[in-house]
VODO-774399 format. One line per 3 residues: number of its first residue (from 1); for each residue x, y, z of N, C-alpha, C, O, CB. Coordinates in steps of 0.001 Angstrom, whole numbers, plus 500000, padded with zeros to 6 digits. Glycine has a CB too. Example, Ala and Ser with C-alpha at 12.3 -4.5 7.8 and 13.67 -1.06 7.14 Angstrom:
BEGIN
1) 513190 494310 507800 512300 495500 507800 513200 496700 507800 514236 496681 508465 511308 495527 509046 | 512850 497750 507080 513670 498940 507140 512900 500030 507870 513409 501138 508039 514084 499402 505725 .
# end
This chain:
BEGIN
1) 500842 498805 500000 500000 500000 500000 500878 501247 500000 501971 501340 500559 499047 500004 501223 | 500213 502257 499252 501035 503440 499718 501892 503977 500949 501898 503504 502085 500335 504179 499652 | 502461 504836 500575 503182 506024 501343 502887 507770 501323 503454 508543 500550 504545 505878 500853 .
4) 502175 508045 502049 501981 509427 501158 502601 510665 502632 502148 510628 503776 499706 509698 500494 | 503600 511554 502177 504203 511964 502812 503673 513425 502976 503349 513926 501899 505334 511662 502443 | 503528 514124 503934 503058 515755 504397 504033 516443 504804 504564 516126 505868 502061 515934 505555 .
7) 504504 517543 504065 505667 518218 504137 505240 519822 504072 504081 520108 503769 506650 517707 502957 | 505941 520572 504284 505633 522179 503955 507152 522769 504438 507990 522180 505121 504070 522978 505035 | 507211 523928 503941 508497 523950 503975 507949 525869 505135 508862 526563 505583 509546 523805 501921 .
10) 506781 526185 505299 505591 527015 506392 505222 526333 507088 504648 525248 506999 504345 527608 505986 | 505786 527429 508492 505650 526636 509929 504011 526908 510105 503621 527929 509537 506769 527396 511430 | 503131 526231 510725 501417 526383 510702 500604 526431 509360 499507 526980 509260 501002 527773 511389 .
13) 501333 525726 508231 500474 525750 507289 499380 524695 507497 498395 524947 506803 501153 525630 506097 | 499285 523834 508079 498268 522672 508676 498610 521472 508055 497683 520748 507693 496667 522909 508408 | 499776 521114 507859 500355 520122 507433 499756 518384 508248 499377 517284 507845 501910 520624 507684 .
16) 499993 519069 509539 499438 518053 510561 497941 517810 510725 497610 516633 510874 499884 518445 511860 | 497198 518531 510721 495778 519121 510879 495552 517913 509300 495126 516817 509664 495525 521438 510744 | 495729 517995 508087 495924 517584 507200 495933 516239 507087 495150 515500 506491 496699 518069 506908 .
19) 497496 515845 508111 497691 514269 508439 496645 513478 508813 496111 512526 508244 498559 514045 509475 | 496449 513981 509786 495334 513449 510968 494235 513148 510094 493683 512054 509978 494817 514635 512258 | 493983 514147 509528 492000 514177 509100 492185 513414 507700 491144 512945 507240 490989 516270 508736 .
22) 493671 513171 506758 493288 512453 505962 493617 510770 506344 493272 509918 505526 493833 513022 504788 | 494162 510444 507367 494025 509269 507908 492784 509081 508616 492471 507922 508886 495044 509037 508667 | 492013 510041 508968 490942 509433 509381 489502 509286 508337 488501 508597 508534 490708 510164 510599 .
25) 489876 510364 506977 488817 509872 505732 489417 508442 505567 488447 507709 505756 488882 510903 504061 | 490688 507523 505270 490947 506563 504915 490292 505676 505587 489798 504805 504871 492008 506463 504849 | 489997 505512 507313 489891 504697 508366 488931 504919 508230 488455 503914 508759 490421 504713 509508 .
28) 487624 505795 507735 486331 506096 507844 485891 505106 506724 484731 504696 506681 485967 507675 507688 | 486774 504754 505878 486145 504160 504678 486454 502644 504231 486208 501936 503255 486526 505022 503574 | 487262 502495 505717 487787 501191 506009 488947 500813 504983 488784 499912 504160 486614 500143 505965 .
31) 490008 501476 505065 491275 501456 504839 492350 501221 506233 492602 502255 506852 491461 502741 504117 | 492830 500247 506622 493852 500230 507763 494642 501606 507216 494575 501794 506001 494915 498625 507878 | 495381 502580 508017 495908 503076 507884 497260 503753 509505 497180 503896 510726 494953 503596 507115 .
34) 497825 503861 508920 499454 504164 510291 500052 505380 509784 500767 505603 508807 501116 502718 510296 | 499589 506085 510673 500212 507689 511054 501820 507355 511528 502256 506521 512321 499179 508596 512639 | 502393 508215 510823 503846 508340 511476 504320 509648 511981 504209 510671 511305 504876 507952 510501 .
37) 504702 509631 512838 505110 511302 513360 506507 511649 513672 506874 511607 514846 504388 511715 514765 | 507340 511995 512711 508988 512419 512709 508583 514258 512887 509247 515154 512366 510096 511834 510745 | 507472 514438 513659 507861 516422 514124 507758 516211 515404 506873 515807 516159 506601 517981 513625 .
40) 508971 516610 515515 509191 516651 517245 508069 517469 518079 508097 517468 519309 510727 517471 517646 | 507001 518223 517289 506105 518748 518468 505158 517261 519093 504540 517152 520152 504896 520173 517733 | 505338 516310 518040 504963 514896 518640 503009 515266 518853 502322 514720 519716 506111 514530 520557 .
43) 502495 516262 517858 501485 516677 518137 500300 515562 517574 499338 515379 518320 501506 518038 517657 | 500345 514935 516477 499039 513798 516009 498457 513495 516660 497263 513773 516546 499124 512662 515547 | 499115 512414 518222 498328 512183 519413 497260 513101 519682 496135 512615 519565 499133 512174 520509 .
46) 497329 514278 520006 496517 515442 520197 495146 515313 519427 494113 515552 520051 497305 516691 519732 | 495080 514891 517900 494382 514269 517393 492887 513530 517633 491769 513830 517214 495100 513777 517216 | 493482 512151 518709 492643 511051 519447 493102 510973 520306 493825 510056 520696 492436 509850 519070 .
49) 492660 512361 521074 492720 512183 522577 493301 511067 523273 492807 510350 524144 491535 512202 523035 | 495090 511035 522425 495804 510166 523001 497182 511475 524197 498078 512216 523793 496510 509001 521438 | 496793 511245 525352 497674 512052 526259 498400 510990 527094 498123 510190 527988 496827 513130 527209 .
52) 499955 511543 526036 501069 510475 526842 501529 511092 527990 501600 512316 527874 502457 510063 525991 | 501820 510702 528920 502896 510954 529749 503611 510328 529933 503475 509120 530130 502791 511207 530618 | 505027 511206 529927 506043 510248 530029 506971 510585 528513 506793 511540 527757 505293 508570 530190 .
55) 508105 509341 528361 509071 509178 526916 508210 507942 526172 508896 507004 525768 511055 508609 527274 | 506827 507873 525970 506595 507305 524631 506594 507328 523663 507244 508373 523629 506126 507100 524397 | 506430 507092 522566 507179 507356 520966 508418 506360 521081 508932 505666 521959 507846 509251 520620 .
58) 508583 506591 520021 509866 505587 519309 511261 506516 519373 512198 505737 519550 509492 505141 517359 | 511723 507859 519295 512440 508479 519227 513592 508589 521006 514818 508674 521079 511579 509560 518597 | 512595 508540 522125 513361 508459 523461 514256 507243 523511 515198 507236 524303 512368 508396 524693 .
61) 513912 505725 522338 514681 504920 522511 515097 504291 521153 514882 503143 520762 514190 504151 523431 | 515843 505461 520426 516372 504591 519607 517643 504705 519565 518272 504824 518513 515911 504630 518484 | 518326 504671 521107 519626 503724 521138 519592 502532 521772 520432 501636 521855 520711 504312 521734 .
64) 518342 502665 522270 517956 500605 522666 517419 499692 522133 517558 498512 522455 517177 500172 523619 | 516853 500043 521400 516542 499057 519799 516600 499709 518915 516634 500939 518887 515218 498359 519453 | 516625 498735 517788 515914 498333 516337 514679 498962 515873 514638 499973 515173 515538 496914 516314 .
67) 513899 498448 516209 512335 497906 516453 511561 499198 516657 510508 499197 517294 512113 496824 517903 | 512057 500263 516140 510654 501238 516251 509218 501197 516204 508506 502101 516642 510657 501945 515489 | 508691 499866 515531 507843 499264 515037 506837 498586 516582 505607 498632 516613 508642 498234 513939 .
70) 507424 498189 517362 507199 498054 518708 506404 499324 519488 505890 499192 520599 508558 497811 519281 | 506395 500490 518765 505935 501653 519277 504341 502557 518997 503768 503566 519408 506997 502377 518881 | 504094 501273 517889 502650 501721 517556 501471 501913 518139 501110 500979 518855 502277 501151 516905 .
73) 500855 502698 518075 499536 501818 519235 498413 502521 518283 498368 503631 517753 499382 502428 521526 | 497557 501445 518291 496405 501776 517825 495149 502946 518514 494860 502825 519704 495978 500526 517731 | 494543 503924 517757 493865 505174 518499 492740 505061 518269 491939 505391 519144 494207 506522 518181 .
76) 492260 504542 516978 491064 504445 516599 490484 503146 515979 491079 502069 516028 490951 505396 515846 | 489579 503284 515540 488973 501697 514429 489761 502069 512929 489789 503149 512340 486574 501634 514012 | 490306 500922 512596 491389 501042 511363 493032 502095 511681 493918 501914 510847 490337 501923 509942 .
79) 493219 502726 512404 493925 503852 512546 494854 503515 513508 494591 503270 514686 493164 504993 512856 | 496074 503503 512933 497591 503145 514006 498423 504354 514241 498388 505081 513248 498807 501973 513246 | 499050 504756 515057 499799 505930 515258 501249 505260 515990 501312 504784 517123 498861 507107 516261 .
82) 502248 505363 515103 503926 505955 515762 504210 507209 516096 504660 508055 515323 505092 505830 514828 | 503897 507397 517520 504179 509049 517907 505979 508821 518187 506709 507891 518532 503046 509751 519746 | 506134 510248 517811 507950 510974 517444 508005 510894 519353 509075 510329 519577 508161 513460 516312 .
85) 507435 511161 520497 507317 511032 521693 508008 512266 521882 508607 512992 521088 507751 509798 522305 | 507703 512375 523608 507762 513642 524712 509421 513213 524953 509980 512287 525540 506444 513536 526447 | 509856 514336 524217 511659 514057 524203 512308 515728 524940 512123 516944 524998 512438 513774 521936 .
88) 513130 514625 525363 514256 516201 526036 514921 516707 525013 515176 515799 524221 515675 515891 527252 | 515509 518213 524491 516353 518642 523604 517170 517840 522946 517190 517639 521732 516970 519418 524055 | 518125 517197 524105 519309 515855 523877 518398 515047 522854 518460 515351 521662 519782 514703 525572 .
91) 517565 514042 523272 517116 513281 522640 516508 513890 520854 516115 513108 519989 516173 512762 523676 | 516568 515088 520719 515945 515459 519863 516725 515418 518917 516564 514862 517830 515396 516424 520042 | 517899 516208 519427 519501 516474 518696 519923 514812 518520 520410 514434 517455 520918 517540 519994 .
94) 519725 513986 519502 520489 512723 518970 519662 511643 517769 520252 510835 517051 520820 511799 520406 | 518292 511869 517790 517430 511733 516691 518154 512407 515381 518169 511537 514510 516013 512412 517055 | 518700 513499 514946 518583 514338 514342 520152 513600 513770 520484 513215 512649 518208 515806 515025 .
97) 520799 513614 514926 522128 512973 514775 522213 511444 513733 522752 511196 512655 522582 512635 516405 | 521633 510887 514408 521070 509488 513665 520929 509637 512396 521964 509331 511804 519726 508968 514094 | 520108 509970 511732 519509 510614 510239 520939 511376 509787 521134 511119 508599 517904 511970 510439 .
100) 521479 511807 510066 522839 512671 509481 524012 511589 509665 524820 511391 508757 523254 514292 510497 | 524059 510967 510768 525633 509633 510684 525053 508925 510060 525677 508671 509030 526391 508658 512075 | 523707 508199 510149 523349 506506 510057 522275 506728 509472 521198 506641 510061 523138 505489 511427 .
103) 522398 507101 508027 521014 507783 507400 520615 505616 507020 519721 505115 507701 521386 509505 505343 | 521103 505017 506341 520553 503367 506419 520219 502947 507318 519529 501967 507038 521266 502384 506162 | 520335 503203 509154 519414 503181 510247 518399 503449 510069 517425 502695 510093 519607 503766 511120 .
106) 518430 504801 509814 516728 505689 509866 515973 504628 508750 515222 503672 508946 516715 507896 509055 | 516530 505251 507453 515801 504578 505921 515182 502847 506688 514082 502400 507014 517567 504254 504142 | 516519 502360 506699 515088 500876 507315 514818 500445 508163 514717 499219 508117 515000 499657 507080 .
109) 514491 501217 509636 513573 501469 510598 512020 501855 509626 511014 501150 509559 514251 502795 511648 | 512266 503184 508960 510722 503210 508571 510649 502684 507022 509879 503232 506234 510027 504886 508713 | 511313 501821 506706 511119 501106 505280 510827 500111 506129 509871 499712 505464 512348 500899 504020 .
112) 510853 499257 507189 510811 498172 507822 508568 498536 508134 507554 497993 507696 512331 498178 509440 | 508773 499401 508841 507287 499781 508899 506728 500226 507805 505676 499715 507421 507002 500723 509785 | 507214 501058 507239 506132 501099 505637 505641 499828 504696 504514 499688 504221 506993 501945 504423 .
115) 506581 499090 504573 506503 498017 504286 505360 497035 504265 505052 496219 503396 507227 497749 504803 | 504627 497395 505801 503230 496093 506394 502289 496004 504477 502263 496615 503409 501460 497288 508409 | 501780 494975 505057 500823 494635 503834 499630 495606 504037 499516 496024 505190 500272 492954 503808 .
118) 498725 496040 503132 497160 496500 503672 496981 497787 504571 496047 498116 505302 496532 495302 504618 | 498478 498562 504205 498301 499593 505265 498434 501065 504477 499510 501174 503889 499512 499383 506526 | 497754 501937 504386 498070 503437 503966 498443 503832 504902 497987 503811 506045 497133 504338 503475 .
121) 499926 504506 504185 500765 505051 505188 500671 506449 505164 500475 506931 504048 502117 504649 505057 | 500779 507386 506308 500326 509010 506116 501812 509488 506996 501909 508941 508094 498380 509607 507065 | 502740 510261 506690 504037 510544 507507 503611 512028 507757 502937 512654 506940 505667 510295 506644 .
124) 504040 512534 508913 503974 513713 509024 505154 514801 509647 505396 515121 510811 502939 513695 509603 | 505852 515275 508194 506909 515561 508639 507199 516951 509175 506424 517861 508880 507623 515227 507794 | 508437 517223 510071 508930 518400 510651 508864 519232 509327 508990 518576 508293 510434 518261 511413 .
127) 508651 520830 509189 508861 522085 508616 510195 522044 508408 511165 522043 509166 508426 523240 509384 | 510005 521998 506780 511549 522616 506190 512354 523039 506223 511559 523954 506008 511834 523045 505748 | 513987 523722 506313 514710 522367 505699 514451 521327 506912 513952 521570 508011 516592 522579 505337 .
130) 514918 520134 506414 514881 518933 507619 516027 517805 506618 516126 518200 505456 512746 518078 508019 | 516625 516874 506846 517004 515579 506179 516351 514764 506404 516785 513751 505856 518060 515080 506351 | 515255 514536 507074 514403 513311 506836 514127 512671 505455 514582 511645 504950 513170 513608 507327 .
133) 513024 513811 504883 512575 513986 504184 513019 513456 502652 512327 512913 501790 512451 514955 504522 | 514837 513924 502643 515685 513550 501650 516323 512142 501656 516846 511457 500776 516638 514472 501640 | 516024 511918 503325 516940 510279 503067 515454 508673 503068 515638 507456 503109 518505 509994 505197 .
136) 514290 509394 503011 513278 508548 502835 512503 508765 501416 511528 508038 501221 512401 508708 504014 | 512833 509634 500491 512606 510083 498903 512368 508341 497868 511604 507926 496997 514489 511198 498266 | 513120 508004 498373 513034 506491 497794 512090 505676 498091 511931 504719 497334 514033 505739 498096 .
139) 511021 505853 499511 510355 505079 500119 508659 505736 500166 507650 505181 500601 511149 504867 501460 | 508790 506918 499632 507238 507782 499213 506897 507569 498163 507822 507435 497362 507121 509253 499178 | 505313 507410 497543 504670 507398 496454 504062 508671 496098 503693 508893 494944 503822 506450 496510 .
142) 503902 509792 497349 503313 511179 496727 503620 511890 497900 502896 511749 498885 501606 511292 496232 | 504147 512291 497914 504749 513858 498781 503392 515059 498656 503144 515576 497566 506547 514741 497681 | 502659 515371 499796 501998 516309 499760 502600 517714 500310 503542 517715 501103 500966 515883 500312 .
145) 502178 518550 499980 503151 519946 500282 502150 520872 500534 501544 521400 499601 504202 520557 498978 | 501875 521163 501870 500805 522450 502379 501510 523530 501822 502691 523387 501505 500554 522734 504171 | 500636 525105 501595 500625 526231 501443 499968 526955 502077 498774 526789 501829 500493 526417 500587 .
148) 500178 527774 502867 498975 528394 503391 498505 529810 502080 499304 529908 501148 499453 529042 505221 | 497425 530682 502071 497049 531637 500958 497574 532815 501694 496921 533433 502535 495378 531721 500479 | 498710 533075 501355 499217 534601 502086 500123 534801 500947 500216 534267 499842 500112 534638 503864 .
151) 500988 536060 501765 501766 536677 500561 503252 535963 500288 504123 536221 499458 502004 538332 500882 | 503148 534707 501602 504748 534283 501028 504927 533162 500443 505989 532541 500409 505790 534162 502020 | 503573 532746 499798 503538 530973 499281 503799 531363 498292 504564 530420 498088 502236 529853 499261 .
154) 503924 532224 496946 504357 532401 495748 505961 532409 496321 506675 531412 496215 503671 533761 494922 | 506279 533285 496750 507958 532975 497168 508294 531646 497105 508840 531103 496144 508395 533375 498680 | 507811 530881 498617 508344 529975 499333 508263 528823 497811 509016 527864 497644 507406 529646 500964 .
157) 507014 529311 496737 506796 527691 495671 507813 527839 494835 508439 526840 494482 505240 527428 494575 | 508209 529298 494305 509340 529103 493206 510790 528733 493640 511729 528660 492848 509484 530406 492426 | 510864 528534 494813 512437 527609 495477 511830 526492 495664 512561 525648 495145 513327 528095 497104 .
160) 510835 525934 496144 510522 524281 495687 510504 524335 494155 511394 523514 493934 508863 523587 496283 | 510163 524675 493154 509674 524422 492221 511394 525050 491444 511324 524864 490229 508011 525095 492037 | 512244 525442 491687 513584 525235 491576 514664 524397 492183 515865 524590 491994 513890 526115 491710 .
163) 514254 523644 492775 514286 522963 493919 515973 523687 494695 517027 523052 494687 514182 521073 493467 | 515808 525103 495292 516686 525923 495630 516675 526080 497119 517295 526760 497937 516512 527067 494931 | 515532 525002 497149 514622 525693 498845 515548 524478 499978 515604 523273 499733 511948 525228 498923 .
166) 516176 525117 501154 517330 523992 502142 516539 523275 502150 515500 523783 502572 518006 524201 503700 | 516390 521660 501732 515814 520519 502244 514939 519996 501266 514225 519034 501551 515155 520742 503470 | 514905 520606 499957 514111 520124 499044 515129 519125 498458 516305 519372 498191 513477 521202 498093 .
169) 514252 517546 498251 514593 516677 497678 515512 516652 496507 515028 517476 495731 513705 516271 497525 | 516262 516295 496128 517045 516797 494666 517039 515224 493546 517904 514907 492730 519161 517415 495156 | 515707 514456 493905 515210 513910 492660 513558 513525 492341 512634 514089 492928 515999 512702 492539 .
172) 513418 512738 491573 512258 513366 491173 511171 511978 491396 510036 511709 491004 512429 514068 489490 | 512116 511348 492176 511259 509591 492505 509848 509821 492248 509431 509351 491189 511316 508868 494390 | 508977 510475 493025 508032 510364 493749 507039 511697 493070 507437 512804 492705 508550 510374 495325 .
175) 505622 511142 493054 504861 512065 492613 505243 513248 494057 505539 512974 495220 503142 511407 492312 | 505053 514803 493265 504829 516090 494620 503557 516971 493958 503536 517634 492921 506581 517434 494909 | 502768 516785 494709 501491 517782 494888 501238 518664 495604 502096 518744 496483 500578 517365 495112 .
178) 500168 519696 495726 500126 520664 496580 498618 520872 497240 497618 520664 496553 500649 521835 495864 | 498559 521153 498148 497333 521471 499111 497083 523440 499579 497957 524127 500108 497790 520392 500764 | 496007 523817 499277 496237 525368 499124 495477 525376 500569 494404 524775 500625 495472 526370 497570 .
181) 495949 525992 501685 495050 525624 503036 494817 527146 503461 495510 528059 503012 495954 524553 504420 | 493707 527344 504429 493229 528545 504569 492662 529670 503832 493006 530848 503920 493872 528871 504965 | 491724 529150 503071 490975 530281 501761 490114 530649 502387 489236 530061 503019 490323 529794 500273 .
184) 490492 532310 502125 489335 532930 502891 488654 533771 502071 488983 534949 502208 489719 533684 504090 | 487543 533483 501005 487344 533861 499954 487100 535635 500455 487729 536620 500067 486168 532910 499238 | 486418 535585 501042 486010 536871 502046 486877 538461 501654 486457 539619 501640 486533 536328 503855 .
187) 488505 537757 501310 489664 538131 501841 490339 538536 500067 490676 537625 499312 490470 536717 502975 | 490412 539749 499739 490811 539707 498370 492031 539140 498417 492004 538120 497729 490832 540975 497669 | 493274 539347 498987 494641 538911 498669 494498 537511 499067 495393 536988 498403 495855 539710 499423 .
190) 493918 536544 499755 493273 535397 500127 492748 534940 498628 493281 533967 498094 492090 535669 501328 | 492315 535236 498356 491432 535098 496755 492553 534659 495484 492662 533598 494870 490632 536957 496217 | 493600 536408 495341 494261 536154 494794 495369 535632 494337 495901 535542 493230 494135 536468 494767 .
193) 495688 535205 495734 496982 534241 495627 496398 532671 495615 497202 531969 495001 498124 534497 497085 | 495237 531888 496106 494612 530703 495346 494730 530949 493860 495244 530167 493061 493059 530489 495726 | 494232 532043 493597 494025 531964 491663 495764 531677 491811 496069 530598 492319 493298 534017 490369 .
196) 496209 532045 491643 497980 532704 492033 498327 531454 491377 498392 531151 490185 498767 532998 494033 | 498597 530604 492775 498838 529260 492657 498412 528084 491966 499232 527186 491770 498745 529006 493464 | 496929 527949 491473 496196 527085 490498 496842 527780 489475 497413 527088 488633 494520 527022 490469 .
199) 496877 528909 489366 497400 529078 487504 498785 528789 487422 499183 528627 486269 497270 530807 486715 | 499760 528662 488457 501012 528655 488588 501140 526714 488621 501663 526204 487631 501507 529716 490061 | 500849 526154 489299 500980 524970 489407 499695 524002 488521 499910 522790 488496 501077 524834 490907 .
202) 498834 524338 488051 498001 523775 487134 497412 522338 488180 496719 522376 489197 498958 523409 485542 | 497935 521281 487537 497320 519913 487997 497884 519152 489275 497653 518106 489881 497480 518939 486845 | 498863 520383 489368 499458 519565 490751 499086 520140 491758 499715 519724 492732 500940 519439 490970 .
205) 498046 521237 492116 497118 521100 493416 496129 520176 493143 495577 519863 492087 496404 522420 493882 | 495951 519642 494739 495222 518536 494978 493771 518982 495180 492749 518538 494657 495786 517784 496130 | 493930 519948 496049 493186 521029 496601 493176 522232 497064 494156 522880 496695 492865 520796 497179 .
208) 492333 522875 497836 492089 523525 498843 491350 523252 500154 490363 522527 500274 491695 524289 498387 | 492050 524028 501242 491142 523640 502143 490477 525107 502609 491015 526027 501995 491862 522729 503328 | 489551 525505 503443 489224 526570 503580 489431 527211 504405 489424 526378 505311 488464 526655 503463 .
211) 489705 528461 505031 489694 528722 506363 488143 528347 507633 487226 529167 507649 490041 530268 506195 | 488075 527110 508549 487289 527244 508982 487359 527365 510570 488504 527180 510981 486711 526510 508431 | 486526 527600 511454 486631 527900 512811 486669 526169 513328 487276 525935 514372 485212 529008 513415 .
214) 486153 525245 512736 485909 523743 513205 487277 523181 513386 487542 522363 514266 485036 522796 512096 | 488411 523794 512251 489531 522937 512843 490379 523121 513775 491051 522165 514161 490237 522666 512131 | 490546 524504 514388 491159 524590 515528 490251 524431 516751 490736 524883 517788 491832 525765 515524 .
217) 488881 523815 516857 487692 523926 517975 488152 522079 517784 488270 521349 518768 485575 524820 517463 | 488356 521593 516348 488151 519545 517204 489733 519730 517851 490042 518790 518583 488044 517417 515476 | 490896 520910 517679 491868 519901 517775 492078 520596 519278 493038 520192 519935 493229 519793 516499 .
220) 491339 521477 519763 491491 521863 521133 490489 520750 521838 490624 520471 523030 491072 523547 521402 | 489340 520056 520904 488666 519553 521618 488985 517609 521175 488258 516626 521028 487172 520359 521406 | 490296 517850 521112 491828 516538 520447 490636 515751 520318 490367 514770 521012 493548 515641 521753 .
223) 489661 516419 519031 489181 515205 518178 489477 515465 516585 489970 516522 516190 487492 514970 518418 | 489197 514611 515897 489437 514942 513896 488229 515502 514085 487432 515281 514997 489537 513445 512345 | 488118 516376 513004 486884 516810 512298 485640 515858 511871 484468 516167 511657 487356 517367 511128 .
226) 486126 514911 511831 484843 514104 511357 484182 513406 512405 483109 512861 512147 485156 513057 510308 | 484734 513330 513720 484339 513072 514946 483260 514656 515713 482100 514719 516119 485944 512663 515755 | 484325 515650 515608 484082 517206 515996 482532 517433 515024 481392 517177 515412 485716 518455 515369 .
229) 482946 517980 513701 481800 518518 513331 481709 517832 511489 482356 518394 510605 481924 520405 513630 | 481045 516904 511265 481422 515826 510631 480832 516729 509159 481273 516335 508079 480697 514184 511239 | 479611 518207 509165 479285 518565 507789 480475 519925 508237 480417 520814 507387 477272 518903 507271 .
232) 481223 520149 509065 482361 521310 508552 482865 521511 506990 483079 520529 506279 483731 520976 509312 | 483054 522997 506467 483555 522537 505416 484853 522180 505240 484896 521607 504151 483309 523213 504670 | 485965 522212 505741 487123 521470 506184 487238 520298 505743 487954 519764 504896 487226 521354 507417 .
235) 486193 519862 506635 486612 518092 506106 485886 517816 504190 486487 517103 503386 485353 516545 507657 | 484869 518383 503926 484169 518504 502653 485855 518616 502017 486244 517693 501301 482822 520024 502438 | 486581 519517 502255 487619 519820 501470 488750 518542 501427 489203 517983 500428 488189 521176 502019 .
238) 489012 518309 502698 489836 517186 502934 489443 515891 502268 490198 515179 501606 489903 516982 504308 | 488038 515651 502550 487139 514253 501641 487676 514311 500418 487983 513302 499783 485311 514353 501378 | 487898 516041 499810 487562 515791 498196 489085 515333 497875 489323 514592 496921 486931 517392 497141 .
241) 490012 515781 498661 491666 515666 498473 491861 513842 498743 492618 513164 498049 492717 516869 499964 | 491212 513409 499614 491806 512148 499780 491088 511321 498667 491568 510191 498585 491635 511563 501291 | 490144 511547 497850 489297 510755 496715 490083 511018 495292 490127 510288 494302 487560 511386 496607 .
244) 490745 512425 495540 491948 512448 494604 493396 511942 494298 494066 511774 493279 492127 513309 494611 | 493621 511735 495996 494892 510652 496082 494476 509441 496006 495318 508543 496003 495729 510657 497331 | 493222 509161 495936 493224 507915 495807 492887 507143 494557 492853 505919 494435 492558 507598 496655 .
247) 492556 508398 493323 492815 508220 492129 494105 508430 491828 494487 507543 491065 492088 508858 491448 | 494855 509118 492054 496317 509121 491567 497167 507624 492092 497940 507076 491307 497112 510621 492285 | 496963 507149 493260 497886 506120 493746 496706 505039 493693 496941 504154 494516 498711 506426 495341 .
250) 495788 504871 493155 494852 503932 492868 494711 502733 493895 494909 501522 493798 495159 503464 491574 | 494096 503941 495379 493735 503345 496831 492241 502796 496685 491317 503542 496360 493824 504597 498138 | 492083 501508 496937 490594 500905 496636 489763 500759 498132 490043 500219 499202 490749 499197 495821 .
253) 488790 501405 497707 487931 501965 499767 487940 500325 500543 487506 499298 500022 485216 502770 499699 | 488370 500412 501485 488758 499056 502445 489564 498220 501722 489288 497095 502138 487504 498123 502933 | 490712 498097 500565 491389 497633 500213 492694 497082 501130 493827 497354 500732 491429 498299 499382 .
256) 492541 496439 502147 493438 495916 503335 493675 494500 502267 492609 493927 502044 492515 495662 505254 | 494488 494079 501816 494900 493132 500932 495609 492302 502213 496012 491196 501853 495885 493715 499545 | 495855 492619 503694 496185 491839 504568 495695 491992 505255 494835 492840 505019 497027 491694 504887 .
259) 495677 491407 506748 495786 491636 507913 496833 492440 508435 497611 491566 508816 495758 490653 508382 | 497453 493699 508747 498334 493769 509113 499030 493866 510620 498608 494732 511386 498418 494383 508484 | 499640 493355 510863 500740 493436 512290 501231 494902 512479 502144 495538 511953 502310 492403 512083 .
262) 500257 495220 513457 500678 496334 514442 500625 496318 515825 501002 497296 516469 500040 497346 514223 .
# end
C-alpha cells in the first residue's frame, strides 16, 4: 500500500491538521491506515485524545533498539499511530544525529514499517529544511506539500519548484502535489493568491482547504473533524483531496489486501 508523505516547507500551514484528518477519511472508509510522526512537536496524538505521559514514541529509545515498530499503538477503528514522543532537547539532537551519521538506520527502521501489507501510510513531517525527508525520497509514492494563501507561498513555491529551497529533495522519485490551506474567499489577497497558485501549478494542486473555525475547535477539543463537526467545510475539502489521492495512487475503499501486524 502506499506512502503518502506531508511536508511544507511554512511553519502552521496545517500540514498536521491535514495528516490526521486524511488518515481518518481513509479509516472512515475502512482502509487500515498508520500515522507516522517524525515532528518533534509529537502533536498527532493530540488528534485522538491520546495524552502520553512520560518518553513514549519511538524516538526516546532509539539507542535501545531496532524495532521502532514496537511503538505503535492503535487510536482508533482502522487507525495506528507511531508518535515521534515527549523528548528532552538531547534526545531530539540525537534523533537528528542518527539521520545525518546513520542515514541506512533511519531509511530501514521506517522502510521496515512502511513496508506492512494492507496499510496506507500518512508521515507527518517536521517544517523545512529537515534531512528526513531527503533520506526517505526512495520510500514515498506522493509527497503532499501544504501552502497556506498569504503573501509568502508564491515565494516559498518558486524555490521548491527550483528545487533551491534547504531541504528540498534533489530527485524526482516520487509524485509532489500541493494542498492550498486557509481560503478565505472573504479576503481579496486570500482570493488572489489561490488563483495565484492554480494558475502557477496547474494539475498539481490537489486542493484547497478553507479557512474554517471547526479545525482549531476539534483539535482543542483533540478530536478529527469528522468526529468534531462531521458537515464542517474542512473536512468537505479534505474528503475531496483524499478521493483524489486515491485516484492518483489507485487506493481501493477498504482495500486491506492483509491483515496487518501492528
Amino acid at each position: 500500500m502506499p506512502v503518502i508523505c506531508i511536508s511544507s516547507p511554512q511553519g502552521g500551514s496545517g500540514k498536521t491538521t491535514l495528516a490526521a484528518n486524511l488518515a481518518s477519511a481513509y479509516a472512515y472508509r475502512g482502509n487500515k491506515v498508520l500515522l507516522i510522526d517524525l515532528n518533534v512537536q509529537n502533536a498527532l496524538r493530540h488528534y485522538f485524545n491520546l495524552t502520553l505521559v512520560g518518553p513514549h514514541g519511538f524516538v526516546p529509545y532509539i539507542d535501545n533498539t531496532d524495532d521502532w515498530g514496537q511503538f505503535i499503538l492503535k487510536v482508533d477503528t482502522n487507525l495506528y499511530l507511531l508518535p515521534y514522543g515527549d523528548v528532552t532537547w538531547k534526545q531530539h539532537l540525537d534523533f537528528q544525529m542518527l539521520i545525518h551519521e546513520k542515514p541506512d538506520v533511519f531509511r530501514k527502521n521506517i522502510s521496515d514499517i512502511t513496508a506492512k501489507s494492507g496499510v496506507v501510510v500518512i508521515i507527518d513531517m517536521p517544517t523545512s529544511p529537515q534531512l528526513a525527508l531527503h533520506e526517505i525520497q526512495s520510500l514515498i509514492d506522493l509527497q503532499v506539500t501544504t501552502l497556506l494563501a498569504d503573501g509568502i507561498a508564491p515565494l516559498l513555491l518558486e524555490k521548491i519548484a527550483d528545487r533551491t529551497f534547504p531541504g528540498t529533495p534533489q530527485d524526482n522519485h516520487n509524485q509532489h502535489c500541493y494542498v492550498i490551506n486557509k481560503i478565505d474567499p472573504r479576503y481579496e489577497m486570500s482570493h488572489d493568491i489561490e488563483v495565484y497558485l492554480k494558475e502557477r501549478m496547474g494539475d498539481l494542486v490537489l486542493g484547497e482547504i478553507h479557512d474554517d473555525s471547526s479545525v482549531p475547535a476539534a483539535l482543542a477539543s483533540q478530536k478529527t473533524l469528522r468526529t468534531y463537526r462531521p458537515a464542517s467545510s474542512a473536512l468537505f475539502d479534505i474528503d475531496s483531496i483524499e478521493e483524489k489521492i486515491s485516484t492518483r495512487l489507485n487506493i481501493l475503499v477498504g482495500n486491506n489486501d492483509a491483515s496487518p501486524t501492528l
